[in-house]
C-alpha positions, 0 to 999 in steps of 0.5 A, spaced: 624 846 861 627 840 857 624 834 857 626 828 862 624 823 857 630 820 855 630 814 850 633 810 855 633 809 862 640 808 865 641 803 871 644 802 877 646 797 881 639 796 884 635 795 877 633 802 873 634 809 876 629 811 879 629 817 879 630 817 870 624 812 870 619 817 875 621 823 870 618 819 864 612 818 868 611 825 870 612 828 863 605 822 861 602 826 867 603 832 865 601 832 859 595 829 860 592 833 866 586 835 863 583 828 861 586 825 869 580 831 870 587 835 874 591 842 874 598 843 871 601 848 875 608 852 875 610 854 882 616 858 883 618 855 877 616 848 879 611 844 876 605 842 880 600 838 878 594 838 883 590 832 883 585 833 888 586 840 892 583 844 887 580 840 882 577 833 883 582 828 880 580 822 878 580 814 879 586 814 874 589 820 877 589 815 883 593 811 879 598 815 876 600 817 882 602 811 886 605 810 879 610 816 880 611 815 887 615 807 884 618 811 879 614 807 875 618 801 877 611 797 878 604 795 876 597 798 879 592 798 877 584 797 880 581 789 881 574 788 882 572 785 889 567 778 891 560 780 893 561 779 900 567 785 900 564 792 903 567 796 897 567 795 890 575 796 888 582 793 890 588 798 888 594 792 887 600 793 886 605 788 883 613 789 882 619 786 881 623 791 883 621 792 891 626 794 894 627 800 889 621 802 887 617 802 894 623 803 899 626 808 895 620 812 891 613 810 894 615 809 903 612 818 905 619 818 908 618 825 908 615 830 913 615 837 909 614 842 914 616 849 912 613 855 915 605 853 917 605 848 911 605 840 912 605 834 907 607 828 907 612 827 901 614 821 897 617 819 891 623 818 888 626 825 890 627 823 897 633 819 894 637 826 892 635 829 900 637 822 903 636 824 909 632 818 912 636 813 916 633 807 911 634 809 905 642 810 907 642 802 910 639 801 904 644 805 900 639 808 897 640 815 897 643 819 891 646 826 889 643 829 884 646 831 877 645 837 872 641 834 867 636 830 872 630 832 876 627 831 882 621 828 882 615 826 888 607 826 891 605 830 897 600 828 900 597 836 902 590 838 902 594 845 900 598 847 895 605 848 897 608 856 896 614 858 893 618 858 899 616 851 900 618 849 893 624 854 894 625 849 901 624 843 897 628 844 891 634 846 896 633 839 900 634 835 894 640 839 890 636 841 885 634 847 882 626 849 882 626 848 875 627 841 876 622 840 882 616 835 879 610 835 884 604 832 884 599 832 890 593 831 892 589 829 900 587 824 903 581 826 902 580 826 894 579 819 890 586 821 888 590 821 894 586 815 897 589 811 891 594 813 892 595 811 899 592 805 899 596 803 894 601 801 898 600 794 901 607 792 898 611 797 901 608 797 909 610 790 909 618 790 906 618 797 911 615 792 917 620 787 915 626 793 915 623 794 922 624 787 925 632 787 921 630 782 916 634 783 909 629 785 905 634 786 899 632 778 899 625 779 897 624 778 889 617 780 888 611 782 891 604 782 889 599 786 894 592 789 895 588 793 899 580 795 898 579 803 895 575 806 901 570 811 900 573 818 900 572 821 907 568 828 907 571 834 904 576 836 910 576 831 914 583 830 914 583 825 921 577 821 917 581 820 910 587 819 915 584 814 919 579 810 912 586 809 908 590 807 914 584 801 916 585 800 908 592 798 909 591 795 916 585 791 917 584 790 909 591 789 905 593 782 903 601 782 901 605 776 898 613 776 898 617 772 894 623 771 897 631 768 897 632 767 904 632 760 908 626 757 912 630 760 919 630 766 917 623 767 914 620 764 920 623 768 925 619 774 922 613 771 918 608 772 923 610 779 926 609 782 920 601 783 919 598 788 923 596 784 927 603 783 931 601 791 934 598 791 941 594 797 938 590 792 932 583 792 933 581 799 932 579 804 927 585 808 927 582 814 927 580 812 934 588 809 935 590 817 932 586 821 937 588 816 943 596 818 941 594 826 940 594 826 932 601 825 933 604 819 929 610 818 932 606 816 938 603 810 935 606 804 936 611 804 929 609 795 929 602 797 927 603 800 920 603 793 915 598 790 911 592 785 915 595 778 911 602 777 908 603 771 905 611 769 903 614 764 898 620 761 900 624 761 893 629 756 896 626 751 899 618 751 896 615 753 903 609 758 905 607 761 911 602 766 911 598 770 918 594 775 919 586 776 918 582 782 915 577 785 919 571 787 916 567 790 921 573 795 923 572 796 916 565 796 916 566 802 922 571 805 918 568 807 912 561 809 915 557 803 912 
């Protein structure tokens, strides 16, 4: 397969191109699965890089992908917590290219449902299917071209079939051949990472909910404690801790151009706490709705605490609250 490390990265009129930037970062992780403890694979012709399914991952397999899922547009990293916090590690995230690397590679916009197997699918790759209503709002949605390849995580505790890469790769333009996958569940080091590395991305999403321009916001700056993995299986239970990560434990901070009405008309609606189904651990919210996330209030997916700097005026609001005893009762402590 030829290589997708071009010498330079090409732009677009919203910064670099998302989907060049991710096939570099793939080829670092590819090359390197054996020392993030992962399995390089090739399905139909893709490549799949197992980062919990079959193998155990690692902490610094947790990073790569939420690395992949932002075209690399983004720092994430571990940070330690203060003694009074019920884990030992945050995963933040800090970028200067939000809109782009978070709305257009890292929201799992994607359901893949194809036969009897599922995943949540993210990653800059959803940009070349384009069938999501927010990345064509955003004009985020591309076509693919000869020489560029297609490239995303899946959130799946089984690897995906041959008709499942066939599917995927049609979706997006591609040949197989020039599908990259990583994928892990929610149930492994990796795939918690992964997922709670998105603080920054649950709240520009909020703000797209409530039809707030989030090409206004500059940079961000996010954390959200890394739970203890659910047990081995337990999809509904890594469901539910990386949620409670995100909703009771996650703290945002925008930056933003835009003037005081307007940040003052939405600040306070986007923390989790604006969502009539706070308050509970969201496996218990989950199976109040029959497992079915399209039941669940969509106002709740959002960081606990966002904190957003006016760039034109100097002025800050922040809202919201962490809830340590929900998170105390999510992760069994």
């Amino acid at each position: 397969m030829k290589s997708a490390t071009p010498n330079d990265l090409s732009t677009t009129e919203f910064g670099p191109d998302l989907c060049q930037s991710a096939a570099q970062c793939f080829e670092t992780l590819w090359r390197d699965a054996p020392t993030l403890k992962c399995h390089a694979l090739n399905i139909a012709g893709a490549r799949v890089l197992d980062a919990g399914v079959n193998c155990s991952g690692s902490l610094a397999a947790g990073l790569a992908l939420g690395r992949l899922c932002l075209g690399d547009l983004a720092t994430v990293r571990y940070a330690p917590t203060s003694p009074q916090d019920l884990v030992g590690l945050v995963v933040t995230i800090q970028t200067d290219y939000p809109v782009l690397a978070c709305l257009g590679g890292q929201y799992a916009g994607w359901p893949v449902s194809v036969g009897d197997y599922f995943a949540m699918a993210s990653g800059p790759m959803r940009s070349l299917r384009g069938k999501e209503a927010m990345l064509e709002e955003l004009r985020l949605s591309r076509q693919a071209t000869k020489e560029g390849f297609a490239v995303g995580v899946l959130e799946s505790d089984k690897l995906p079939g041959e008709d499942v890469i066939e599917s995927m790769a049609e979706e997006c333009g591609v040949d197989p051949g020039r599908l990259c996958l990583a994928i892990a569940p929610s149930t492994s080091i990796a795939g918690s990472a992964q997922v709670v590395s998105r603080s920054v991305e649950t709240a520009l999403h909020k703000l797209h909910a409530l039809d707030f321009d989030v090409t206004r916001v500059m940079s961000a700056h996010g954390d959200a404690p890394l739970p203890p993995p659910a047990k081995l299986g337990d999809t509904i239970g890594g469901i539910g801790r990386t949620n409670d990560s995100m909703l009771y434990g996650a703290r945002v901070t925008l930056w933003v151009d835009a003037e005081d009405d307007l940040i003052e008309s939405v600040a306070s609606k986007v923390p989790s706490d604006s969502s009539e189904d706070h308050g509970q651990p969201f496996a218990k919210i989950f199976k109040q709705y029959d497992y079915d996330f399209y039941k669940v209030d969509p106002m709740l997916f959002s960081p606990a605490m966002v904190t957003i700097h006016s760039l034109r005026s100097g002025k800050t609001w922040r809202h919201g609250q962490l809830n340590q005893d929900v998170l105390r009762e999510s992760f069994g402590l």
